[in-house]
C-alpha positions in Angstrom: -115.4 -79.5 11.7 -114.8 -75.9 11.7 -113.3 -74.2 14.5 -115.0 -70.9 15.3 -112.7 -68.4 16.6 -114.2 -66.0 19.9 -113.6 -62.5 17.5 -115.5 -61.7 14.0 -113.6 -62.4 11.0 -114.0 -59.9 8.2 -112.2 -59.2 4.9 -108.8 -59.2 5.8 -105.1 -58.2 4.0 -102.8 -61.2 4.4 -99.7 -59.1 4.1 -100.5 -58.0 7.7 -100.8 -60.5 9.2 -97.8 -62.8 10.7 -96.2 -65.3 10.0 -97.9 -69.0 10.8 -101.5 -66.9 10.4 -100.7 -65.8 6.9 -99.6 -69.1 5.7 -102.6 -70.9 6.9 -105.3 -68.1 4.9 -103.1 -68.5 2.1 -104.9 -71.4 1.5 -107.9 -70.5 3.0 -111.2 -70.3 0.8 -113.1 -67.2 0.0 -116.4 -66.7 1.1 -118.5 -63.9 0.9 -121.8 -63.2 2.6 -124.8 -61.0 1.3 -127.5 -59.8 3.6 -128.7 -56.4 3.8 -129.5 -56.9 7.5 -126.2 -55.7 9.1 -126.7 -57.6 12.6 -126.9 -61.1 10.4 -123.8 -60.1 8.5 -122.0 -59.8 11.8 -123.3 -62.8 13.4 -122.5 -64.8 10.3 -119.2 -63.5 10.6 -118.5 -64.3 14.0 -119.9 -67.9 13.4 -117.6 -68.9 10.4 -114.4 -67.6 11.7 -111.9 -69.4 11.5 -108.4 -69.9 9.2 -110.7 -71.9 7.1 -112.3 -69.3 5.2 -111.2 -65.8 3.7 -114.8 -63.7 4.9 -115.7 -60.7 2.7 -119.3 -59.2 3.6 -121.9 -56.8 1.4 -125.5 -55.7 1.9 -126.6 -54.7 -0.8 -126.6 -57.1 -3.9 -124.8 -54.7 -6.6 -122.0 -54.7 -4.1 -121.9 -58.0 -3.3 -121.5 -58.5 -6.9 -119.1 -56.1 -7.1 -116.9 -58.5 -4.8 -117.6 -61.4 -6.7 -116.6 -60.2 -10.0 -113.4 -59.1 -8.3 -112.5 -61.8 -5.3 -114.3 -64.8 -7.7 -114.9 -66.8 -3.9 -115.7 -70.3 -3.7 -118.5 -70.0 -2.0 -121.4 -67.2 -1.1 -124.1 -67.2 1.8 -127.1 -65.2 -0.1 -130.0 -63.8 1.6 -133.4 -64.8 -0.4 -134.7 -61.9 -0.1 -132.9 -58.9 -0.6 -134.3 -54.9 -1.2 -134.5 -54.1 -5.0 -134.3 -57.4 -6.4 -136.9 -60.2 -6.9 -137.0 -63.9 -5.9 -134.1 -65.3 -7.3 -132.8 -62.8 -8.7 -129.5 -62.1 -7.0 -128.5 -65.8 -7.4 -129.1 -65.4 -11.1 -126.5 -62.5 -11.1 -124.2 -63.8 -8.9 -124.0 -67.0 -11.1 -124.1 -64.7 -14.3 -120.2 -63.9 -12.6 -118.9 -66.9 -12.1 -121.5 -70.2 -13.0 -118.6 -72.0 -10.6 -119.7 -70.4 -7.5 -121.6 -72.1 -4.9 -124.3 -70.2 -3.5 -126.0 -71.3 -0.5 -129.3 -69.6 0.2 -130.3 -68.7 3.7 -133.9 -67.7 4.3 -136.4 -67.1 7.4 -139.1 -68.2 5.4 -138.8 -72.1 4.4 -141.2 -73.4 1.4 -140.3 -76.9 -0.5 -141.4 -74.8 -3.8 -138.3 -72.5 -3.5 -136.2 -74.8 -1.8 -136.4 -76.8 -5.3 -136.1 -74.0 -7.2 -132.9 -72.6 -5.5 -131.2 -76.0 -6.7 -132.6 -76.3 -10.1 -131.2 -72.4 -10.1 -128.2 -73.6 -9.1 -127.6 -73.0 -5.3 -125.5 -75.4 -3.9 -127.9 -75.6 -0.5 -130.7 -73.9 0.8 -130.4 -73.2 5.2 -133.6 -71.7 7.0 -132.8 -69.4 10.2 -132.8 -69.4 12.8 -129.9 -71.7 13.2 -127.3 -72.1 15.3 -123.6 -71.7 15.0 -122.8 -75.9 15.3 -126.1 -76.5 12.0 -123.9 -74.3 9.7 -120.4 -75.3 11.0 -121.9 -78.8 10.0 -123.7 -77.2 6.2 -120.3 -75.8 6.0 -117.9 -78.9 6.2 -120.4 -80.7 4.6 -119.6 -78.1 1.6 -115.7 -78.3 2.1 -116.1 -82.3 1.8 -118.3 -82.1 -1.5 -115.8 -79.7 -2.7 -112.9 -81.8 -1.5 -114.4 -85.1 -3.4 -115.2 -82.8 -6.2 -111.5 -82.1 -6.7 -110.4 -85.8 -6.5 -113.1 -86.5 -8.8 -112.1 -84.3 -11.5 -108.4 -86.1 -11.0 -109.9 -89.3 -10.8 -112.9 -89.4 -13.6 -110.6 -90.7 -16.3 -109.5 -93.7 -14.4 -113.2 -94.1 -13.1 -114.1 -94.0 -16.8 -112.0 -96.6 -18.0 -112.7 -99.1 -15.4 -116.0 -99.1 -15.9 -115.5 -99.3 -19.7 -116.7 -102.1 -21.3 -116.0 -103.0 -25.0 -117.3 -99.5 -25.6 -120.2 -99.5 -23.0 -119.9 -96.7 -20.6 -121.3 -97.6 -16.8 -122.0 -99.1 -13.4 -125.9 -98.9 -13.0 -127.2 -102.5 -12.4 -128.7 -102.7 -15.4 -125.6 -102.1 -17.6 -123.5 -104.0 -15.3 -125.6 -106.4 -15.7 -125.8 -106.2 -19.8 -122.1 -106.6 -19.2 -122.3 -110.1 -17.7 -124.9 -111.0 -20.5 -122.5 -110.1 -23.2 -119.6 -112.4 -21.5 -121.5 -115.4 -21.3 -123.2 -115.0 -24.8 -120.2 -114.5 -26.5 -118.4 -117.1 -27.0 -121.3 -119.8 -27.5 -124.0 -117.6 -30.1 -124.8 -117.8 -33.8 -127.3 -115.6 -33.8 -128.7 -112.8 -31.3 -131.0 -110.3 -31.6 -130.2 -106.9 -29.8 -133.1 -104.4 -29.1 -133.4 -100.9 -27.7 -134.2 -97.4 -28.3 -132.3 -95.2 -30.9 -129.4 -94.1 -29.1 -129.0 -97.0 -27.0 -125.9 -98.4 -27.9 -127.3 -101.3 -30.1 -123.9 -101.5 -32.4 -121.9 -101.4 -29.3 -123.1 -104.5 -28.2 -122.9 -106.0 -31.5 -119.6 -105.3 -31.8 -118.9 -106.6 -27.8 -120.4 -109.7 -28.9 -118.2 -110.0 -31.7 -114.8 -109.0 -30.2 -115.1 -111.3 -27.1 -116.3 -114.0 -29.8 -114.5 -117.2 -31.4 -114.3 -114.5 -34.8 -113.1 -112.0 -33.2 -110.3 -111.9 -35.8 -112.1 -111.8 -38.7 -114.5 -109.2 -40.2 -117.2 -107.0 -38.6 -119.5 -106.0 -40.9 -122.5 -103.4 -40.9 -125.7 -103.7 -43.2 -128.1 -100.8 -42.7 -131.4 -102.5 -43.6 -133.1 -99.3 -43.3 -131.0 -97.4 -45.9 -130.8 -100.0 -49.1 -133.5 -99.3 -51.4 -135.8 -102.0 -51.4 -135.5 -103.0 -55.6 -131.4 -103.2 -54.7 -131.5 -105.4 -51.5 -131.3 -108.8 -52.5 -128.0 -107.8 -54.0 -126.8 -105.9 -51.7 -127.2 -108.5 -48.7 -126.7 -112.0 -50.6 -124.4 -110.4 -53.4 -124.7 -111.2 -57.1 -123.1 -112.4 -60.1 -122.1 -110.6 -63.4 -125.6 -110.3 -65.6 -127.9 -110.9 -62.9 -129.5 -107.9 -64.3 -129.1 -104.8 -65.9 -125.9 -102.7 -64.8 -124.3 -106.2 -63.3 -121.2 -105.6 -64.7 -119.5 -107.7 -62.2 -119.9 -110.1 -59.6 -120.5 -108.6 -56.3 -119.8 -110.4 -52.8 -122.8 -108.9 -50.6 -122.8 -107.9 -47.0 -123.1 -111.7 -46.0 -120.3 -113.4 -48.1 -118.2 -110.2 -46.4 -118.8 -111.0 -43.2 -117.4 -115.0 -43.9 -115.8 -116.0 -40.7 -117.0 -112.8 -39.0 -119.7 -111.1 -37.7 -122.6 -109.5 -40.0 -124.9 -106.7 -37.8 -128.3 -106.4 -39.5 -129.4 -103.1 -38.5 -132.8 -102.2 -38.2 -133.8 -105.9 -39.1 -137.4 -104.8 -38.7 -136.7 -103.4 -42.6 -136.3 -106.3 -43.8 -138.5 -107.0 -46.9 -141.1 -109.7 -46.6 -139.6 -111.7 -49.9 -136.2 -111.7 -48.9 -136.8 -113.2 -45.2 -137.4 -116.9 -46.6 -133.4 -116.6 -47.9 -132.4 -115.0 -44.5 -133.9 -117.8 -42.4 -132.2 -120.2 -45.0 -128.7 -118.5 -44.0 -129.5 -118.9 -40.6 -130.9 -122.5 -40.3 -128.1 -123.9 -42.8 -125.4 -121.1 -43.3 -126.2 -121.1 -46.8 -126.1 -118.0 -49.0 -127.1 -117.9 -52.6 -126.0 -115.0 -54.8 -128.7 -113.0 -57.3 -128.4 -114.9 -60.3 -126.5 -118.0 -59.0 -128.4 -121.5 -59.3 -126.5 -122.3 -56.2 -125.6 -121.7 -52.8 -122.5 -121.1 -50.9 -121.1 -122.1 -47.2 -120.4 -119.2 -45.3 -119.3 -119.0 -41.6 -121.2 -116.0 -40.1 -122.9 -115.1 -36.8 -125.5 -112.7 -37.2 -127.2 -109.9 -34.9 -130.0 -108.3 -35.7 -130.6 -105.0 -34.0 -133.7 -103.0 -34.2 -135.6 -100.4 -32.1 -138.8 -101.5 -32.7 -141.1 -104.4 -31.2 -140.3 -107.6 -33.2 -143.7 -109.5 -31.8 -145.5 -106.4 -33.1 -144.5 -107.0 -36.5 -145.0 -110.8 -36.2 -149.0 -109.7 -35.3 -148.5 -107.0 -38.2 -147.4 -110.0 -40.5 -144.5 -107.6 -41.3 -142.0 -110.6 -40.1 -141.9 -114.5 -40.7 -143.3 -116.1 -37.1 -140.2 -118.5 -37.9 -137.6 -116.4 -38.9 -138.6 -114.4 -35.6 -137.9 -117.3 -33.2 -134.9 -118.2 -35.5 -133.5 -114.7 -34.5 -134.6 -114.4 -30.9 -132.8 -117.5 -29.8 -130.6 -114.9 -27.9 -131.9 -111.6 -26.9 -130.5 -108.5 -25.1 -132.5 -105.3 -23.9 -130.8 -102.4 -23.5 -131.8 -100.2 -21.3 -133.1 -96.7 -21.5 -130.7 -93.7 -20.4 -133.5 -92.6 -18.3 -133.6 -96.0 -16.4 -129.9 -95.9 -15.9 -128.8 -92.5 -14.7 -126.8 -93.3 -12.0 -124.5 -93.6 -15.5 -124.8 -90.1 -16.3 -122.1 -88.3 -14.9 -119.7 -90.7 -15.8 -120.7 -90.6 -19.3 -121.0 -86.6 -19.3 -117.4 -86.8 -17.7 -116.3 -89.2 -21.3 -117.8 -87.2 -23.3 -116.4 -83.7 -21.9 -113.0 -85.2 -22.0 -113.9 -86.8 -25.3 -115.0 -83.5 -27.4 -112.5 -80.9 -24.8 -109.6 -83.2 -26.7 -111.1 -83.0 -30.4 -111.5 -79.4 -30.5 -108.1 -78.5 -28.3 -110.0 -76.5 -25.3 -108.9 -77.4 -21.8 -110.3 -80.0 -19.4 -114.4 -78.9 -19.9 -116.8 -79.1 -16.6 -120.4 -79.1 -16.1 -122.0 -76.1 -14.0 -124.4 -77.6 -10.9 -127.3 -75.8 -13.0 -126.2 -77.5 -16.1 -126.2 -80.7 -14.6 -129.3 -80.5 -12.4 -130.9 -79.4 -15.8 -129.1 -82.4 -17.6 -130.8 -84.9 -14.5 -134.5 -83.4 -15.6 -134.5 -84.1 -19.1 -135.7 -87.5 -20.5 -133.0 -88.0 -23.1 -135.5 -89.9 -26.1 -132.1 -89.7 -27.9 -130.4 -91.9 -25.4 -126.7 -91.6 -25.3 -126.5 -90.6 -28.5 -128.6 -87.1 -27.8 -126.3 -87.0 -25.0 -123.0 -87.1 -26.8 -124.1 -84.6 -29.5 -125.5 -82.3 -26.8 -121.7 -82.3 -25.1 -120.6 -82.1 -28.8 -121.8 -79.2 -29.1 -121.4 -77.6 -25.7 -117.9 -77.9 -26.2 -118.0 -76.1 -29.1 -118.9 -73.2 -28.5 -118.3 -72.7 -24.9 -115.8 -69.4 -24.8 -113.8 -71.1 -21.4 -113.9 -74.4 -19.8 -117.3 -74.0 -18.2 -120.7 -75.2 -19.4 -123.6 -73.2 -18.5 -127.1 -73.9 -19.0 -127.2 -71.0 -21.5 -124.9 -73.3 -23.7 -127.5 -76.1 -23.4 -130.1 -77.1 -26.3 -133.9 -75.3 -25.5 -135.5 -78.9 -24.6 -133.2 -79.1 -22.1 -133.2 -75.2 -20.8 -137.0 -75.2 -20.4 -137.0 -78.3 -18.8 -140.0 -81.1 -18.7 -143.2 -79.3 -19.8 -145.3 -82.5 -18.5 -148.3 -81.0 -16.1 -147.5 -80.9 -12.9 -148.9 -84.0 -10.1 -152.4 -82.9 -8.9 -151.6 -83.3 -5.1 -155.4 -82.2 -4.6 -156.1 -85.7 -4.4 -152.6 -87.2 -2.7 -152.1 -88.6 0.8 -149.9 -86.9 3.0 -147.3 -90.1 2.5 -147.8 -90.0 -1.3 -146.8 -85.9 -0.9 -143.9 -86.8 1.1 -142.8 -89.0 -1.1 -143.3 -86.8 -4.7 -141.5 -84.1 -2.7 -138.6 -86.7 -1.5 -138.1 -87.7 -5.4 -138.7 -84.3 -6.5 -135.4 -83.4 -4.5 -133.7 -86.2 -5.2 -133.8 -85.4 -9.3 -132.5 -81.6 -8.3 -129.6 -82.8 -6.3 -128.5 -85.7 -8.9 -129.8 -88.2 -7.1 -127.4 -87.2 -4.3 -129.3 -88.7 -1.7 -126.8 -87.2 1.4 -128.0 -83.7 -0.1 -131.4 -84.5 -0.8 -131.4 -86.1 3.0 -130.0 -82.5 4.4 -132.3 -80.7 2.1 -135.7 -82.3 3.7 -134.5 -82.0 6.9 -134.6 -85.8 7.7 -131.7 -88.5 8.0 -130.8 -90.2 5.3 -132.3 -93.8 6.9 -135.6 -91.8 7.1 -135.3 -91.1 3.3 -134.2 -94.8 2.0 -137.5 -95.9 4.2 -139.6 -93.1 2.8 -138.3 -94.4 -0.7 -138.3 -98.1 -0.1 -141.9 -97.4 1.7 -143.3 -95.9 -1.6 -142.2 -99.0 -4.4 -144.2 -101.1 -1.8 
């Protein structure tokens, strides 16, 4: 807890001071308030001091950022509403300085509207006054502790990373921690297994999770890309083929499958598959059997197969686009991955892999995310997955001038946010308002549910009720 001291604390030259008082603000943390009303400035003075923070104080906005250009504090107390600027303006130009700043709001006049919009701005916290001196000694240290575990986080997210790194697989959301007790127990036992998801997903991950923790581990891993053989050159491509089979068959040639021998072949995009060629697929899966183009007969080969594919298997079955038996033949096994939207307690750990990932490739130092950036990152529905998620830090990294990612670095989807129509509340209970509002504040905050709890005004019980009230 902060201690307030019984005089005001204002900007203050450390070479003055004495001894034991000079070493303890030399590791004090600047703060600077903005409010044009004077009285507030020195009440908010007199509140905070203490050897904890370094206080500078403005009241105008071009001077307080005038001393943030030139004192760069940690954090700043910002009046919403200031003389000559609108809204939000002032945090916008205060964050223009230094995106690493936090900025906590204080306003007399509360609204959920702009308490939402100060975080997706990129306020740290938004405080309504009145208050009194033991509410923002505890807004404060609640600060100093997020900044605190900030710190150790940014010292700690490698080791975080890697031990919940999986064969590849980035996470600790139930459903991937779960996908990573799937793959254990299927590993060692399948022949074939079918692995679905969205584009992006991680679908050759798994395949080649499946394969390393297998009984072929050692041998080869091999990738066919149904979707990008041309349809007249498949059969020979997949099952191989022997010198004159036709035209230009110089040579024999082995084939994805007779590569694979004591392996693991991934069909990608199975769903590609040509409807003439499936009856020799199921063969090689029923009797691990392969017969080259041209060859009046068949060879052994030792092979598990996964078939991945992002599209709805039963679908085709209906669309008689896919054998009804080579379908159950393949689904003896299947694994769902999950969406990146429907895991996203994952994505700071993967932002933090990929930062560290792309900060290494292109020699830059250790790359962070802004709170703006990231509460802009939390909005978006990433259709690319992880995949649209590693090329966006891809390419934050590259052309970011310093080690800090704005939103102004971000791709446009992400920068104008979701353009879905808002909820028509004309209709909602009050409980079904207070619960859009509670998740509304939850995605600004990151899911931070101690922040989103401080933010509403209610304990953080209150909030898992009002959540686990609304699934009911």
């Amino acid at each position: 807890m902060i201690a307030p001291l019984t005089t005001a604390s204002s900007t203050t030259d450390r070479r003055q001071m004495p001894g034991n008082r000079a070493a303890q603000l030399a590791e004090a943390v600047d703060l600077l308030i903005i409010d044009d009303d004077p009285h507030m400035v020195r009440l908010l003075t007199s509140f905070i001091a203490s050897p904890t923070f370094r206080i500078t104080t403005a009241t105008t906005v071009e001077e307080g950022c005038r001393l943030a250009a030139l004192i760069r504090p940690a954090i700043v107390l910002l009046d919403l509403v200031m003389p000559g600027v609108e809204g939000f303006e002032a945090l916008d130009q205060i964050l223009a300085i230094d995106a690493g700043i936090d900025v906590m709001m204080v306003t007399a006049h509360y609204s959920p509207e702009a308490a939402v919009e100060a975080i997706r701005r990129g306020a740290f916290d938004y405080v309504t006054k009145p208050f009194s001196t033991e509410y923002l000694h505890k807004r404060l240290s609640g600060w100093l502790e997020d900044a605190q575990r900030r710190k150790q986080a940014l010292r700690l997210d490698g080791e975080l990373v890697k031990a919940f790194q999986f064969a590849g697989i980035i996470g600790r959301s139930p459903a991937i921690l779960d996908l990573f007790s799937r793959i254990r127990r299927i590993a060692p036992h399948f022949e074939t297994a079918v692995v679905t998801g969205e584009t992006g997903t991680g679908k050759e991950l798994v395949a080649k999770a499946l394969h390393t923790l297998g009984q072929f581990s050692s041998g080869p891993f091999v990738v066919c890309n149904c979707a990008a053989i041309p349809e007249h050159l498949f059969e020979s491509e997949l099952f191989g083929h022997v010198r004159g089979a036709f035209t230009g068959a110089n040579q024999d040639r082995a084939g994805f499958v007779k590569a694979a021998h004591r392996g693991t072949l991934l069909l990608d995009e199975i769903g590609e598959l040509p409807l003439h060629l499936q009856p020799k697929l199921l063969r090689l899966l029923q009797n691990r059997e392969s017969q080259k183009l041209g060859s009046p007969h068949p060879e052994r080969v030792d092979v598990r197969v996964v078939a991945a594919t992002n599209r709805d298997l039963r679908s085709l079955v209906k669309e008689h686009k896919l054998r009804e038996d080579l379908y159950y033949r393949l689904s003896t096994v299947e694994i769902k991955l999950p969406r990146l939207g429907e895991r996203r307690e994952d994505l700071p750990m993967l932002q933090r892999h990929f930062l560290d990932l792309y900060s290494t490739r292109f020699g830059k130092g250790r790359m962070n995310l802004t709170r703006r950036a990231q509460a802009a990152m939390s909005r978006y529905d990433w259709p690319g997955n992880v995949r649209e998620l590693e090329n966006v830090i891809a390419g934050c990294c590259m052309m970011a001038e310093g080690t800090t990612i704005d939103v102004h670095y971000l791709p446009e989807q992400l920068r104008l946010g979701d353009k879905q129509a808002p909820t028509d509340r004309s209709t909602m209970t009050m409980a079904q308002m207070q619960l859009s509002h509670a998740h509304q504040v939850l995605q600004y905050v990151n899911g931070n549910r101690a922040r989103a709890a401080a933010m509403l005004g209610i304990g953080r019980a209150t909030l898992y009720r009002l959540i686990a009230n609304g699934r009911d």
